[in-house]
Structure formats: structure tokens, C-alpha cells
C-alpha positions as CSV (number, residue, x, y, z in Angstrom):
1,X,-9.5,0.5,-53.3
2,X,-9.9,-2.2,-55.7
3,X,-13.8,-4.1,-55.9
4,X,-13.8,-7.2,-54.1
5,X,-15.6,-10.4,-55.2
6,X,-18.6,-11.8,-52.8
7,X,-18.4,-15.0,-52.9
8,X,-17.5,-17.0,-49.6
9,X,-14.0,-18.5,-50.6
10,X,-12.7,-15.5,-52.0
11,X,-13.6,-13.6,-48.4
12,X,-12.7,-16.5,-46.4
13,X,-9.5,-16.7,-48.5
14,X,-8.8,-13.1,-47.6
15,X,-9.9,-13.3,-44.1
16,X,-7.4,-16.1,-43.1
17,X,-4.4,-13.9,-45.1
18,X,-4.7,-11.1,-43.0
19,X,-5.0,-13.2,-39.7
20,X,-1.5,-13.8,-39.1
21,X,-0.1,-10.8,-39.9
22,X,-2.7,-8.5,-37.5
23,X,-1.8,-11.7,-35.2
24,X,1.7,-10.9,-35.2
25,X,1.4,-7.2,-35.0
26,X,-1.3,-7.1,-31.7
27,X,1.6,-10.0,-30.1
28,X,4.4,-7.5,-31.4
29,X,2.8,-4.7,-29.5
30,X,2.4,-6.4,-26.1
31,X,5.6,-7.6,-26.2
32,X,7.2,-3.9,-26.1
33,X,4.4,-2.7,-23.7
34,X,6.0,-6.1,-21.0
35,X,9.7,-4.8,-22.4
36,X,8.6,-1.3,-21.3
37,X,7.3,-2.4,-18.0
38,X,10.2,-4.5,-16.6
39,X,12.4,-1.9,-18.0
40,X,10.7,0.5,-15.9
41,X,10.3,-1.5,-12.7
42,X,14.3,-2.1,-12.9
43,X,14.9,1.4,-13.1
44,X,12.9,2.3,-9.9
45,X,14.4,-0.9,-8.3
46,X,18.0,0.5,-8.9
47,X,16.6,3.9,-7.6
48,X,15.7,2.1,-4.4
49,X,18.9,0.8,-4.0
50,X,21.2,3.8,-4.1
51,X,18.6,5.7,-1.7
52,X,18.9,2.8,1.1
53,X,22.7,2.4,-0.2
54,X,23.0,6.4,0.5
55,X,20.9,6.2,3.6
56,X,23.0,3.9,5.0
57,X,26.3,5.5,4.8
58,X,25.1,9.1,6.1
59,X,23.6,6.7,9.1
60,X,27.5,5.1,9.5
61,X,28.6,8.6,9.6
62,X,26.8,10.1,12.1
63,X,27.2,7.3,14.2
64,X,30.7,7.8,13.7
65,X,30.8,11.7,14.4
66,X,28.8,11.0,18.1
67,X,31.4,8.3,18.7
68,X,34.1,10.7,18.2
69,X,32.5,13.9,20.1
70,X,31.7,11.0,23.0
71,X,27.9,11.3,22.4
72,X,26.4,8.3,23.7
73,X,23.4,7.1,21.4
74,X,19.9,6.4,23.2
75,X,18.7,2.6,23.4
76,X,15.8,2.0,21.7
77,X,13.0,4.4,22.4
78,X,13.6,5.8,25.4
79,X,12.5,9.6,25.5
80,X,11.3,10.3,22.2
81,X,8.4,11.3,21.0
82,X,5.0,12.9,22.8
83,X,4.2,11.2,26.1
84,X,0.1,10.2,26.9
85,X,-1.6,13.3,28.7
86,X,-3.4,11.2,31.8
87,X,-7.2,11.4,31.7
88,X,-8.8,13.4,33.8
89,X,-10.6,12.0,36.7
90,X,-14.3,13.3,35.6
91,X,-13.8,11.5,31.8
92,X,-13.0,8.6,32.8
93,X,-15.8,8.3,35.5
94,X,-18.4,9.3,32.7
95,X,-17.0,6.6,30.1
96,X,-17.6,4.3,32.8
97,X,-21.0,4.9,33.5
98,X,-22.0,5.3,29.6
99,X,-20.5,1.8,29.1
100,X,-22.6,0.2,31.9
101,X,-25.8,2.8,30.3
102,X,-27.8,5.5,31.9
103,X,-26.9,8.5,33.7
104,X,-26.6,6.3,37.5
105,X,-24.6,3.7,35.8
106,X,-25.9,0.0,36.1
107,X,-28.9,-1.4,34.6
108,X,-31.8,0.4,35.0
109,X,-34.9,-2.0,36.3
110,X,-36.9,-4.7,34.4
111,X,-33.8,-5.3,31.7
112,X,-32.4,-8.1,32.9
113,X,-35.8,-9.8,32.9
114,X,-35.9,-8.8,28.6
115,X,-32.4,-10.6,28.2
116,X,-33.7,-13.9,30.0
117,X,-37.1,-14.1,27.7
């Protein structure tokens, strides 16, 4: 490494030399790393087309194999899934009373009186 001089216009001189060029290098690399991204998003947007494109089709198809064994297909949601289990008699009488507080349900005396204070 070669000496350099000290005085202001040399380093200013050198200072505004280099500028550009690290300029153009740090703008150089954030253009690839944009490149990069988009590149990447439109792969996995392709990707997602060919799986809906693909789920689509096998969907045609088995459509088309009920229709020729005479399956009928089920409107909507009829019958699928887990039905509700009914609650029990004794729950729901004890969330009843815990919503309207204490163990005989209703308000208990003298609280009606704090709410109107």
C-alpha cells in the first residue's frame, strides 16, 4: 500500500473517486438480490398453477367415474363430518346459574343497591 498525502484536497479528491464506483457496486448487488426474488416468486407461482391445474382434472375425473357407475354426488354438506353431541341437561343448568352468579342463581341481596350508587 502506497503512503498517502494528508492534506484535505488530496483525501477529498480520493474520497469522491471511489464514491461512484462503491455506488454502483452496492446498486449492482440489490438489483440481482430483486432479480432473484421475482425469479423466485414466479417459480412458486407456476408451481401453484400446475397443482390447482392437476387438482382440477383428477376432480373432473372422479366426477366423471360416479356419473358412469350412477353415483349420485351429495349437495353441499349434507352428512359429512362429526355431528354436535347435545349437552347434557345438568351442564347447561350449571352454566346458567354461574352466568346469573352464586350457587342459587340470581343476585344475591344488597347488589343491586351497589350498581345504583
Amino acid at each position: 500500500m502506497h503512503r498517502l498525502c494528508i492534506t484535505s484536497d488530496c483525501v477529498l479528491r480520493m474520497r469522491f473517486a471511489l464514491h461512484p464506483l462503491v455506488l454502483f457496486v452496492e446498486v449492482r448487488l440489490e438489483e440481482r438480490k430483486e432479480e432473484r426474488k421475482k425469479e423466485r416468486k414466479k417459480g412458486r407461482k407456476e408451481e401453484r398453477k400446475k397443482e390447482r391445474r392437476k387438482k382440477k382434472e383428477r376432480k373432473k375425473e372422479k366426477k366423471g367415474r360416479k356419473e358412469r357407475e350412477g353415483k349420485k354426488e351429495k349437495e353441499g354438506r349434507e352428512g359429512t363430518g362429526k355431528k354436535r353431541k347435545k349437552r347434557t341437561k345438568w351442564k347447561t343448568e350449571n352454566s346458567k346459574r354461574e352466568r346469573k352468579g352464586g350457587k342459587e342463581g340470581g343476585r344475591q341481596e344488597g347488589e343491586g343497591d351497589k350498581l345504583k350508587s
